[in-house]
VMD Tcl script that draws the C-alpha trace (Angstrom):
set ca {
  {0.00 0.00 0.00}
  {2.80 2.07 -0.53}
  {2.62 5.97 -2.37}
  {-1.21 5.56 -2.54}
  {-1.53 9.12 -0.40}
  {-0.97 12.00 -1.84}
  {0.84 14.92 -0.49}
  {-1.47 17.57 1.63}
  {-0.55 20.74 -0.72}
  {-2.45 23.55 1.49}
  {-2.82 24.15 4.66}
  {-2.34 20.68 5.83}
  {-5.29 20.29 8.28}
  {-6.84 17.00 9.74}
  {-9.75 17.53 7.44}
  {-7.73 17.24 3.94}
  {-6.60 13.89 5.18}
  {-9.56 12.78 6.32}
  {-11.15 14.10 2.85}
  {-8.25 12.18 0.86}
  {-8.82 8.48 2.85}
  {-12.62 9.19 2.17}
  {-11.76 9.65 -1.61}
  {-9.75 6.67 -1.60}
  {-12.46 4.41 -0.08}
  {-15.16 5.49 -2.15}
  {-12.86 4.87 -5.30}
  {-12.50 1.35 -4.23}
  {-8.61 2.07 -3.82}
  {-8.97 0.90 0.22}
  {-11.36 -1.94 0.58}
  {-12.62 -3.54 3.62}
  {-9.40 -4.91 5.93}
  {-7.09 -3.16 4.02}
  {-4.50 -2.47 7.14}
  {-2.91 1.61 7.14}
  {0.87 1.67 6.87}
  {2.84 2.93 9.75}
  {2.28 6.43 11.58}
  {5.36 7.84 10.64}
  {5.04 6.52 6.57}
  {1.51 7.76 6.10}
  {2.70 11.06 7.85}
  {5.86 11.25 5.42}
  {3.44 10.55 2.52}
  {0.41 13.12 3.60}
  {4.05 15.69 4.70}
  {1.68 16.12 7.86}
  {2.90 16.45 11.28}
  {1.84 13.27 13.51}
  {-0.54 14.81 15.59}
  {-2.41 16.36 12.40}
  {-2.15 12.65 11.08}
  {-3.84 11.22 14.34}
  {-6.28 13.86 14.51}
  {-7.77 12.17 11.27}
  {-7.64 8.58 12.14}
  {-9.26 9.77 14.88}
  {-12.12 11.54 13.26}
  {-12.10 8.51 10.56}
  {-13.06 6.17 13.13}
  {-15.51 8.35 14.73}
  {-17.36 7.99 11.44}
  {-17.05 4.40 11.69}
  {-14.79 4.00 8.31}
  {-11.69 2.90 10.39}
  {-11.09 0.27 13.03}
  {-7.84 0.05 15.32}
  {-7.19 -3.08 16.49}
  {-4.56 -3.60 19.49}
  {-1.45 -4.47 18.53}
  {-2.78 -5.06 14.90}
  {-2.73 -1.08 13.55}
  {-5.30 0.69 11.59}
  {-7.82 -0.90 9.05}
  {-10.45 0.49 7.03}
  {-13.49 -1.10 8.28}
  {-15.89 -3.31 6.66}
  {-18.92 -0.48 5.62}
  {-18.55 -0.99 1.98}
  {-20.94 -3.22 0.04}
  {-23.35 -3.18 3.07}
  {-26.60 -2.23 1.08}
  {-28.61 -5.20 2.69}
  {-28.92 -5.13 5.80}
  {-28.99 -8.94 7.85}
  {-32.43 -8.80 8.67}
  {-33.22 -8.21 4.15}
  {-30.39 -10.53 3.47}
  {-32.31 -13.59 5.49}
  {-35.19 -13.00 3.41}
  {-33.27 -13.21 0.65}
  {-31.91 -16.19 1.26}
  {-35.25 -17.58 2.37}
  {-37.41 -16.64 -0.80}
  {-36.87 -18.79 -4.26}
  {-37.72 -15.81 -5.97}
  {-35.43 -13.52 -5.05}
  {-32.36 -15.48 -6.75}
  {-34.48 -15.32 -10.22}
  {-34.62 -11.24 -9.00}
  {-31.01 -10.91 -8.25}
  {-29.95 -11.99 -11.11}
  {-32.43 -10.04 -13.60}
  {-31.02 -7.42 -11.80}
  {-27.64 -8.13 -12.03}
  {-27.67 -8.63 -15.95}
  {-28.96 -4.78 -15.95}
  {-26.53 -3.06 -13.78}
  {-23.57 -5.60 -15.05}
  {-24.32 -4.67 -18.52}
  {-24.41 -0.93 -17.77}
  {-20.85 -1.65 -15.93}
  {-19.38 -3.43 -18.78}
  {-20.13 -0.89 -21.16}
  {-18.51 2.18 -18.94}
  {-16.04 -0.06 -18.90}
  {-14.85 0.02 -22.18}
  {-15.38 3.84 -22.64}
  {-13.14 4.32 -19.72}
  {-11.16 1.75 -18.72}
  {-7.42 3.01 -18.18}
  {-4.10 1.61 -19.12}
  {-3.63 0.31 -15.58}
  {-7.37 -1.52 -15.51}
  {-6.75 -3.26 -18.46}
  {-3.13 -4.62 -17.27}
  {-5.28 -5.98 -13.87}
  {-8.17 -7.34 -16.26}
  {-5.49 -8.51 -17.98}
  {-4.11 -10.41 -14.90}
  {-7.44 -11.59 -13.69}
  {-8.18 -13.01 -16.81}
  {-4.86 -15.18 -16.63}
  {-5.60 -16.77 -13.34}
  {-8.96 -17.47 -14.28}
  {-7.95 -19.64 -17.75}
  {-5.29 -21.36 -15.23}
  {-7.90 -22.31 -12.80}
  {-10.06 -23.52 -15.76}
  {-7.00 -25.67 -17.06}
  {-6.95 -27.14 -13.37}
  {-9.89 -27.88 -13.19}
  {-10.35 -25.81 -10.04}
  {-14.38 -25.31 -9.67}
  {-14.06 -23.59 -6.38}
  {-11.11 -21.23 -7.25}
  {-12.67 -20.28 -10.85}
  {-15.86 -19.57 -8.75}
  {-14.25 -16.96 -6.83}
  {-12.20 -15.15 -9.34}
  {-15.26 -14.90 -11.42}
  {-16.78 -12.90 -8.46}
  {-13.00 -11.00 -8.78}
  {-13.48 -10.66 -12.37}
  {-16.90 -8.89 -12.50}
  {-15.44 -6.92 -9.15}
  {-12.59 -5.37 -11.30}
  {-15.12 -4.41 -14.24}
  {-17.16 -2.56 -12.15}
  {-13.91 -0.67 -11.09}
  {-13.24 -0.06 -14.46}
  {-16.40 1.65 -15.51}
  {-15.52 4.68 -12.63}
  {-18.71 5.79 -11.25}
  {-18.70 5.45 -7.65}
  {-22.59 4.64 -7.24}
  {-22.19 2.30 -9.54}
  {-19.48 0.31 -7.83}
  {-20.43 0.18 -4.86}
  {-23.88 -0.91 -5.89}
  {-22.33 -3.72 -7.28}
  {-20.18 -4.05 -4.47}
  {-23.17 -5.08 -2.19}
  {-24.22 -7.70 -5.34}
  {-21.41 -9.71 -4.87}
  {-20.91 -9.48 -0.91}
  {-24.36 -11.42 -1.36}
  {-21.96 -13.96 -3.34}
  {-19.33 -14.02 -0.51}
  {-21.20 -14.11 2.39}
  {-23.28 -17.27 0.91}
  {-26.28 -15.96 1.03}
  {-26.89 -17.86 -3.12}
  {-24.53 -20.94 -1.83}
  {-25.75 -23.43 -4.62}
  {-23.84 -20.74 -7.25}
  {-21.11 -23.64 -7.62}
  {-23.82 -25.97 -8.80}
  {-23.68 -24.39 -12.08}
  {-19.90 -25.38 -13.04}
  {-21.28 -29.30 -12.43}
  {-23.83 -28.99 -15.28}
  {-21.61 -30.45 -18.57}
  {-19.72 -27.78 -20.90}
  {-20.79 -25.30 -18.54}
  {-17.74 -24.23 -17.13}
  {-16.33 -24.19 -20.67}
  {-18.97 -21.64 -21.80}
  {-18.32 -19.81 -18.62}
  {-14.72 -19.55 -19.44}
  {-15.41 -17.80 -23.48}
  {-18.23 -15.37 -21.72}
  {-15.48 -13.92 -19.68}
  {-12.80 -13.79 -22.32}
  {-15.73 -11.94 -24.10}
  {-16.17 -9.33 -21.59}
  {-12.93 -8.98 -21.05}
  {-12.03 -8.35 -25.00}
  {-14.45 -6.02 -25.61}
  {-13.88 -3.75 -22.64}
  {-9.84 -4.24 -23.76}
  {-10.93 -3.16 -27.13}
  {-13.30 -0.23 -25.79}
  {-16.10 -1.66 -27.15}
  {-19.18 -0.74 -24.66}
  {-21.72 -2.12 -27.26}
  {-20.12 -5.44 -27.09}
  {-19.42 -5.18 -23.48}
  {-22.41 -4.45 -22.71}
  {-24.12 -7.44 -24.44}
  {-21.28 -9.93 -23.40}
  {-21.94 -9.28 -20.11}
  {-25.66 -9.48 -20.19}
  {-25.49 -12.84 -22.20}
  {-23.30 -14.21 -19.59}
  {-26.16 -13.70 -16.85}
  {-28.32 -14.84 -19.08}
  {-26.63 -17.95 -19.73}
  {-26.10 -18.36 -15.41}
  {-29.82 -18.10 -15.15}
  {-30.70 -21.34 -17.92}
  {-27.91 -23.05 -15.97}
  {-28.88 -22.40 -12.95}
  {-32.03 -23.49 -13.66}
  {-31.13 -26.56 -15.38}
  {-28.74 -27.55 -12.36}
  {-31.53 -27.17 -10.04}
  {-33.53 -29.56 -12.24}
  {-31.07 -31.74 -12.43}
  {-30.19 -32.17 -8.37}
  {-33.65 -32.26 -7.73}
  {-33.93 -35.48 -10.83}
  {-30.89 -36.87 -8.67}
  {-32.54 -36.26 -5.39}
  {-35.50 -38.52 -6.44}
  {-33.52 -41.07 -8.07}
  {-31.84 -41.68 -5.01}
  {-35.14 -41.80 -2.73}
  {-36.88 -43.93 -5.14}
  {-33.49 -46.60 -5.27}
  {-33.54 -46.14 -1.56}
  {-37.09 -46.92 -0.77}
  {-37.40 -50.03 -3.13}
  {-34.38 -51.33 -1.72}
  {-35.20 -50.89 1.52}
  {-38.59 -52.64 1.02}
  {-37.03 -55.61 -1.32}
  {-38.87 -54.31 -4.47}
  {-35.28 -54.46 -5.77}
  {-35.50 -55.92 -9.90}
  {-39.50 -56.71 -9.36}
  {-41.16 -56.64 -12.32}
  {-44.05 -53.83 -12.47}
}
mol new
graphics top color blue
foreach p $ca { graphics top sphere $p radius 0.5 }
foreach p [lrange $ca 0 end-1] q [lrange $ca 1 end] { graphics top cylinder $p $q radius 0.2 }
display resetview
């Protein structure tokens, strides 16, 4: 985390600090845990005296955006992403419906991030697209389910950076903290259905190219194919456990009950 702050160029006041972390946050340059370097390194890099420089980790955490753990330094606390609160997110998870919602609703805003995306994506977002993308084909070739899983919830998280609107990120942020705090835990179920983790694999590479390329059209429909695609497969997966579910029951029963090779 070194050289991310900027030096204070005016009358180097608690405030512009805590106005410079704030930007940082809301850009998605500090997420959630990400720990504060040093006192004396943060005041070198800020060129504010120490007490200035405490003065705003102070007011930070008054506003409940830092946390300072004993012994363990500053981190930025976890606030981002929060949209739904626990009582909303049980309900969620308790209501069929609300997967089919999420993910209509996902396929807009995704799309919408895709396409910013590719009008704005910088040299520097492409080279960690770039990166992402790598990793993800080398999980693939693994044959890593659980590890492609999560840096396809990485990928989508580093488009949505790319498309640089601050409402927009964050709203997206609080998508996919529904992805990591389980709340849709059957979302591996999809890479057991056959060729699907194939087809996942060439949606991404799609994305990916056309934000690369800066083409939003494209990006835009890449990215809302690829939800559409999750929600047939997804569907079909479901299906498909609950075909294997009765399979077993019926085996199950009739064995247990000698019925085993009877003729009907």
């Amino acid at each position: 985390m070194s050289d991310i702050f900027s030096r204070i160029e005016h009358s180097r006041t608690a405030d512009e600090v805590v106005q410079q972390i704030e930007s940082l946050i809301l850009e998605g340059v500090l997420r959630a845990g990400d720990r504060l370097p040093g006192e004396r390194e943060m005041a070198k890099q800020f060129d504010v005296s120490r007490p200035i420089l405490r003065d705003a980790l102070k007011a930070l955490e008054a506003r409940g955006l830092m946390v300072t753990r004993h012994g363990g330094g500053t981190h930025v606390a976890d606030v981002i992403g929060q949209v739904f609160s626990k009582p909303v997110m049980e309900l969620i998870v308790n209501h069929r419906k609300a997967a089919a919602d999420y993910l209509e609703y996902r396929r807009e805003i995704e799309g919408l991030a895709a396409e910013y995306a590719a009008r704005r994506a910088t040299a520097e977002d492409v080279a960690l697209l770039d990166r992402i993308m790598a990793r993800m084909e080398a999980a693939h070739a693994r044959a890593d389910a659980t590890e492609e899983a999560e840096i396809d919830v990485e990928f989508h998280h580093a488009v949505g950076e790319c498309a640089h609107n601050i409402i927009l990120l964050h709203t997206l942020r609080s998508c996919y903290r529904l992805l990591s705090d389980g709340v849709f835990n059957n979302r591996l179920v999809v890479f057991t259905v056959s060729g699907t983790r194939e087809v996942l694999l060439e949606q991404h590479k799609a994305i990916h190219r056309a934000v690369v390329t800066s083409d939003p059209a494209g990006a835009r429909k890449a990215a809302m194919d690829h939800i559409t695609y999750l929600e047939r497969a997804m569907a079909e997966a479901e299906r498909s456990g609950d075909w294997q579910r009765i399979s077993r029951l019926r085996l199950r029963q009739r064995t247990d009950s000698g019925e085993t090779g009877r003729k009907p």
